[in-house]
C-alpha positions in Angstrom: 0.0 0.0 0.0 2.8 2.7 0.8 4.2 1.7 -2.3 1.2 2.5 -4.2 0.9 5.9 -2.5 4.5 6.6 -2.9 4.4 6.0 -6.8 0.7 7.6 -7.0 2.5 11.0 -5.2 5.6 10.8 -7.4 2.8 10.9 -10.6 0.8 13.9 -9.4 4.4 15.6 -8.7 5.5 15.0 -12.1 2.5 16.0 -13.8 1.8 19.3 -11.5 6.2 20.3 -12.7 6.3 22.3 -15.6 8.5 20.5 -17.7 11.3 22.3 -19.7 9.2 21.4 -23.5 6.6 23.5 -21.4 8.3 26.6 -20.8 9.9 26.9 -24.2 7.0 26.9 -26.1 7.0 30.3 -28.5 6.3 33.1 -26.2 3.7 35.6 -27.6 3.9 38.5 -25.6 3.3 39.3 -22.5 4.3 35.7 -21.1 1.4 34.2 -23.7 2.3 30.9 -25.1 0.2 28.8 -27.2 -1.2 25.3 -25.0 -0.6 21.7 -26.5 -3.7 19.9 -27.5 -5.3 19.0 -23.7 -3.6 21.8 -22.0 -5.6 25.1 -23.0 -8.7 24.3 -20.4 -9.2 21.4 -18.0 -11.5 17.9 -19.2 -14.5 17.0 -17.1 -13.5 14.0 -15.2 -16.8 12.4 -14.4 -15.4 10.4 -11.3 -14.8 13.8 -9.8 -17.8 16.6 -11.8 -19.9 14.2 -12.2 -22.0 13.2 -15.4 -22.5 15.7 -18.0 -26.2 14.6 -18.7 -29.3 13.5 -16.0 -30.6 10.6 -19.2 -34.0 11.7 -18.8 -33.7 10.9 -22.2 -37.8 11.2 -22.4 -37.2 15.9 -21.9 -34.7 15.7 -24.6 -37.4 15.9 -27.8 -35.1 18.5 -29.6 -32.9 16.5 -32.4 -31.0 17.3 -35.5 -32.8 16.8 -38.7 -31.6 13.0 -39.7 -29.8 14.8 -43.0 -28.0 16.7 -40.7 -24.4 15.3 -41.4 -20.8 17.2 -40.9 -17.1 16.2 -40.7 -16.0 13.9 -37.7 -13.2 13.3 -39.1 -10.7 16.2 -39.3 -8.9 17.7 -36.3 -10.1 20.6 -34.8 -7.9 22.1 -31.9 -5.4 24.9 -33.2 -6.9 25.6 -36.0 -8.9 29.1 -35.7 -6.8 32.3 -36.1 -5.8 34.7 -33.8 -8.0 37.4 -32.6 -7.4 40.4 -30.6 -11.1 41.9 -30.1 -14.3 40.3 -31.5 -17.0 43.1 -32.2 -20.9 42.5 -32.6 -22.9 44.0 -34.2 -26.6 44.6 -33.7 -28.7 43.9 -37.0 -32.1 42.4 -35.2 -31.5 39.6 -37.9 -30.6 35.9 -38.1 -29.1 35.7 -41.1 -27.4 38.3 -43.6 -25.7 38.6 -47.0 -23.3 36.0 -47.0 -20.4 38.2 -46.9 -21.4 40.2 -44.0 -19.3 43.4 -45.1 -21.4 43.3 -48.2 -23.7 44.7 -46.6 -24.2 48.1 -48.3 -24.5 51.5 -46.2 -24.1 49.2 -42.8 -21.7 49.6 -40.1 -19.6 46.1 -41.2 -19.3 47.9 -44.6 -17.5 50.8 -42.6 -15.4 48.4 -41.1 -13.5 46.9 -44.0 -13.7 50.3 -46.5 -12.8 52.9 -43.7 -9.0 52.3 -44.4 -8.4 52.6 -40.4 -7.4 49.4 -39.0 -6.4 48.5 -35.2 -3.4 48.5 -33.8 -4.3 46.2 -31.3 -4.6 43.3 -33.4 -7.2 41.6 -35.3 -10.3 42.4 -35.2 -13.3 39.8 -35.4 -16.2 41.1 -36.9 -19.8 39.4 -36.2 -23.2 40.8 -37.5 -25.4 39.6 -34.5 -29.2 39.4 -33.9 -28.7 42.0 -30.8 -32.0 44.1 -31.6 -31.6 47.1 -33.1 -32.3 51.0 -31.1 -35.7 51.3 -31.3 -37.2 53.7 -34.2 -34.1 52.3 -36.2 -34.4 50.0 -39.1 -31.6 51.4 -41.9 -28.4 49.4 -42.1 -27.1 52.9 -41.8 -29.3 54.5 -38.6 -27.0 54.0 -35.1 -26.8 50.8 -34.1 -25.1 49.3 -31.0 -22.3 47.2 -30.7 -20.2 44.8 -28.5 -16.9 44.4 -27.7 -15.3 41.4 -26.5 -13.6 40.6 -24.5 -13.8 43.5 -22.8 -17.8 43.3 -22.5 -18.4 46.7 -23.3 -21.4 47.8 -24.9 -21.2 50.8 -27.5 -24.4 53.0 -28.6 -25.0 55.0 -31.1 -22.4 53.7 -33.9 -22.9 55.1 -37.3 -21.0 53.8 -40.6 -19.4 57.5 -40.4 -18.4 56.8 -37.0 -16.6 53.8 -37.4 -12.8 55.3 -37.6 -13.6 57.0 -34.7 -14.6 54.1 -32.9 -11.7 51.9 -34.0 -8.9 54.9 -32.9 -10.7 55.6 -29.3 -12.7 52.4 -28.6 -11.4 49.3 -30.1 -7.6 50.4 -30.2 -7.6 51.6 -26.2 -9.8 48.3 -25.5 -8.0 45.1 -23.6 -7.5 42.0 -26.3 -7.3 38.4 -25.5 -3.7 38.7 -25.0 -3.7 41.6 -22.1 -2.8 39.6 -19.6 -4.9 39.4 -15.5 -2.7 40.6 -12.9 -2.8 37.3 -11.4 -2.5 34.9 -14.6 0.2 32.4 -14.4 3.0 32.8 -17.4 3.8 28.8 -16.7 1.6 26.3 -19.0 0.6 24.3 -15.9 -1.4 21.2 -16.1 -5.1 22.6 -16.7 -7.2 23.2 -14.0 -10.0 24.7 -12.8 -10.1 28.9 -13.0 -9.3 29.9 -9.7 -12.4 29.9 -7.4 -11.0 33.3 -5.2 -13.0 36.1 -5.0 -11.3 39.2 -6.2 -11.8 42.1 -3.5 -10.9 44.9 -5.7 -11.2 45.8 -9.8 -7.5 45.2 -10.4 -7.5 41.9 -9.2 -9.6 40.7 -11.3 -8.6 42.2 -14.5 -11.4 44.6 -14.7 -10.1 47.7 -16.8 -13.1 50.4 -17.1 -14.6 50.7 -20.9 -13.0 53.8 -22.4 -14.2 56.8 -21.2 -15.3 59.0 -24.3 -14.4 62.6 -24.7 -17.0 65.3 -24.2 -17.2 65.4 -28.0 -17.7 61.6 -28.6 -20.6 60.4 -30.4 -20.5 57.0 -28.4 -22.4 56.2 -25.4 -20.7 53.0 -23.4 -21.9 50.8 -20.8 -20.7 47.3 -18.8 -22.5 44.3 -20.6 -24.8 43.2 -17.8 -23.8 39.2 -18.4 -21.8 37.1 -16.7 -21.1 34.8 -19.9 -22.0 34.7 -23.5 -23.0 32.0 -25.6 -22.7 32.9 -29.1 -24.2 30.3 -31.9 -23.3 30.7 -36.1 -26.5 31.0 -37.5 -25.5 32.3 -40.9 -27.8 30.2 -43.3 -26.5 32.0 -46.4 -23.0 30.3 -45.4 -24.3 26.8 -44.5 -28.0 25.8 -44.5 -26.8 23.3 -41.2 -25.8 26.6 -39.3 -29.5 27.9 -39.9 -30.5 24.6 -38.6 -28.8 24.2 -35.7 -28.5 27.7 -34.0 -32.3 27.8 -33.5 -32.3 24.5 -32.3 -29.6 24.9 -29.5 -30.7 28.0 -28.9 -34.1 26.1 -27.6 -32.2 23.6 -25.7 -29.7 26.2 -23.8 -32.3 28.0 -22.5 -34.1 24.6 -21.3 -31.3 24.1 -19.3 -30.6 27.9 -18.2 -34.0 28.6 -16.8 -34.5 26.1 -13.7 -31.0 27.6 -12.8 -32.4 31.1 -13.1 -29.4 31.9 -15.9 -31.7 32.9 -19.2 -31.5 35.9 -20.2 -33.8 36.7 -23.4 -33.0 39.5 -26.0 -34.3 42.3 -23.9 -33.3 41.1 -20.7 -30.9 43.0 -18.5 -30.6 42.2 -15.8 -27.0 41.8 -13.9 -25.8 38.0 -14.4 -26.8 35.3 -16.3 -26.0 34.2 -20.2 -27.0 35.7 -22.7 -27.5 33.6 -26.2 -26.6 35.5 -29.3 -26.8 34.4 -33.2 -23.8 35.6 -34.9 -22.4 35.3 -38.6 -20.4 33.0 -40.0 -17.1 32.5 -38.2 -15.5 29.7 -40.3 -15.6 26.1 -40.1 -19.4 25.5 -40.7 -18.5 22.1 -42.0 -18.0 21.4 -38.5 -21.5 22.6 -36.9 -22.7 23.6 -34.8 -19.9 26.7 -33.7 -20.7 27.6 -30.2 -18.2 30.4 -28.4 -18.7 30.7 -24.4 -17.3 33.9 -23.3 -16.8 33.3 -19.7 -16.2 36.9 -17.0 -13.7 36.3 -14.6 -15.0 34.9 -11.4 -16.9 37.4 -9.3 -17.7 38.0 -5.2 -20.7 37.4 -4.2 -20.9 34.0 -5.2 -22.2 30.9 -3.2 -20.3 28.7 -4.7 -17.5 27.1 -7.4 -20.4 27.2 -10.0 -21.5 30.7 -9.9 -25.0 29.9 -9.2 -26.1 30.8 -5.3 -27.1 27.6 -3.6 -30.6 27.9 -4.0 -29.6 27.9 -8.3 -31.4 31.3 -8.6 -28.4 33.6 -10.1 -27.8 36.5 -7.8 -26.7 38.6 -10.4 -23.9 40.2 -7.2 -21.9 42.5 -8.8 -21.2 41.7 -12.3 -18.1 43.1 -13.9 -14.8 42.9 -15.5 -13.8 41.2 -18.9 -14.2 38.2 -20.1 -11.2 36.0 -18.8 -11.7 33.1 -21.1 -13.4 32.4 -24.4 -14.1 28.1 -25.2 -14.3 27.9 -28.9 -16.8 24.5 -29.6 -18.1 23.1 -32.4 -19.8 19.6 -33.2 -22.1 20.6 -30.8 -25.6 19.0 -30.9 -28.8 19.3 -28.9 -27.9 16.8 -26.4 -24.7 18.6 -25.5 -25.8 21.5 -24.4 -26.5 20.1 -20.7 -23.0 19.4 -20.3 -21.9 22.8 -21.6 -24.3 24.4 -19.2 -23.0 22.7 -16.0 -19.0 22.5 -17.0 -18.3 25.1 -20.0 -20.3 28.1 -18.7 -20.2 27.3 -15.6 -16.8 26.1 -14.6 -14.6 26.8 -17.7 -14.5 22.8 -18.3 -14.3 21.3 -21.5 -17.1 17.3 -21.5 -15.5 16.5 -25.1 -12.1 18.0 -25.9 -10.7 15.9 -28.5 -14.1 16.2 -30.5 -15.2 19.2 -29.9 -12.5 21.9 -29.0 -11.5 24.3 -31.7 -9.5 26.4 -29.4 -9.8 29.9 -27.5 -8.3 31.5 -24.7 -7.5 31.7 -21.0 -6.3 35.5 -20.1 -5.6 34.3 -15.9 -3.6 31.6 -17.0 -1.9 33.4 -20.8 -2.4 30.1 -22.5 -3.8 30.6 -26.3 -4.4 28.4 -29.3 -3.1 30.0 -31.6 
């Protein structure tokens, strides 16, 4: 027996060492460095989480259509490019033209013909189904965006506009790369994001949205969400994306609601996930895409899940950036369960080696790119 315990020990402390292949992979900037495949976030271990799915197999009635069919075959992780800032747009649609920028007279138009580009890094650009200012139909009228990571919500953006909201919004706004205060430069084996409350806005990461100048035409506010859920949609792309982002849409919010988590179009209230349809993002042969944007952990939490006790979100003061994106796809209807409880919840990954395109983990500088 002590010889099982001493070998078990010797295991864990090998694992738990960075090892010297770990801390010379390329450097990025700002002690970044991409993660090897089953390093970026940690696995659910079902011994120790628990299952990903109840089997009441007789509530899960939403299904794929049987034609539904995609590649299992190619592999996914470190694949997706590098982004700095991911910007949505609000269009009150579902689907669009199928090259988004096409879109004459609109915002995304503005953002590829304006000739001012950020300096910040790349920018992702998603036309989203965020509903529209009221009185305001025109691809042209103000619309609102938001920026992630930094969960800031802009009003009032304008196609003539846009170069000013690239040089004082999206160039002074944090990137997936600005590193938390207390992130750890050394790819560690993965792990769960730490469960610590942070006492004060630094801690944490949060960095206040830009505050415009008395002549800006912008009007910025906090996101009130505590994690994102963003589904491709984009029918013009891929008639399965149309398919499926409805669908999962339906089953997400079957699981969000006994928690207390939904949050509708119109809903603002502090905490909870809110489900977007965004534009194509690449890689529709392997629908469904499904992004989690995930805050850093908050106070005022009952417990490692961030759900009080009695599953009814608190919605306790909400803030800061997001601290991780998990970049999914394969995802079906009888997935979403497990994303609910482990992805959203606790930055956990149910099916890495299937499922895992990649994203990243700002407390920890791990990328996977």
């Amino acid at each position: 027996m002590a010889t099982t315990l001493s070998s078990a020990l010797k295991r864990g402390k090998a694992f738990l060492t960075p090892t010297n292949s770990s801390t010379s992979l390329p450097q990025l900037g700002d002690g970044f460095v991409k993660a090897p495949e089953g390093r970026l976030f940690p696995k659910v271990d079902p011994a120790v989480d628990g299952e990903d799915c109840e089997h009441d197999c007789e509530s899960c009635t939403i299904k794929y259509p049987a034609k539904f069919k995609i590649d299992e075959d190619e592999k996914l992780y470190g694949h997706v490019n590098r982004w700095a800032t991911h910007m949505l747009v609000a269009t009150g649609k579902t689907d669009w033209v199928r090259d988004i920028s096409d879109e004459k007279g609109s915002v995304m138009e503005a953002v590829r013909d304006c000739g001012v580009e950020p300096n910040n890094g790349k920018l992702m650009l998603s036309a989203s189904n965020i509903p529209l200012p009221q009185g305001h139909h025109s691809p042209s009228d103000p619309t609102t965006i938001l920026l992630l990571p930094s969960f800031t919500i802009i009003e009032n953006v304008t196609p003539k506009s846009v170069p000013i909201l690239i040089e004082h919004q999206i160039n002074s706004a944090v990137t997936t790369t600005t590193p938390f205060l207390s992130a750890n430069p050394i790819i560690t084996p993965a792990a769960e994001p730490s469960s610590v409350p942070a006492s004060t806005d630094e801690i944490n990461g949060f960095v206040s949205p830009p505050i415009p100048s008395p002549s800006s035409p912008f009007t910025t506010r906090p996101c009130p969400h505590q994690y994102l859920i963003l589904l491709c949609s984009q029918r013009t792309r891929d008639a399965r994306c149309g398919q499926s982002a409805p669908l999962l849409r339906r089953e997400f919010e079957r699981h969000l609601r006994p928690l207390g988590l939904y949050r509708d179009l119109h809903d603002e209230r502090p905490g909870g996930v809110g489900i977007y349809f965004i534009s194509h993002v690449g890689g529709h042969k392997f629908s469904a895409n499904v992004m989690v944007y995930r805050r850093a952990r908050v106070a005022g939490r009952d417990d490692a899940d961030g759900v009080s006790k009695n599953k009814v979100d608190t919605g306790d003061k909400v803030m800061g950036e997001a601290s991780q994106c998990i970049w999914l796809a394969r995802v079906r209807p009888e997935d979403c369960e497990g994303i609910v409880k482990f992805t959203v919840l606790k930055g956990k990954v149910v099916k890495p080696e299937r499922q895992l395109r990649g994203g990243f983990d700002r407390e920890r500088r791990l990328v996977s790119w």
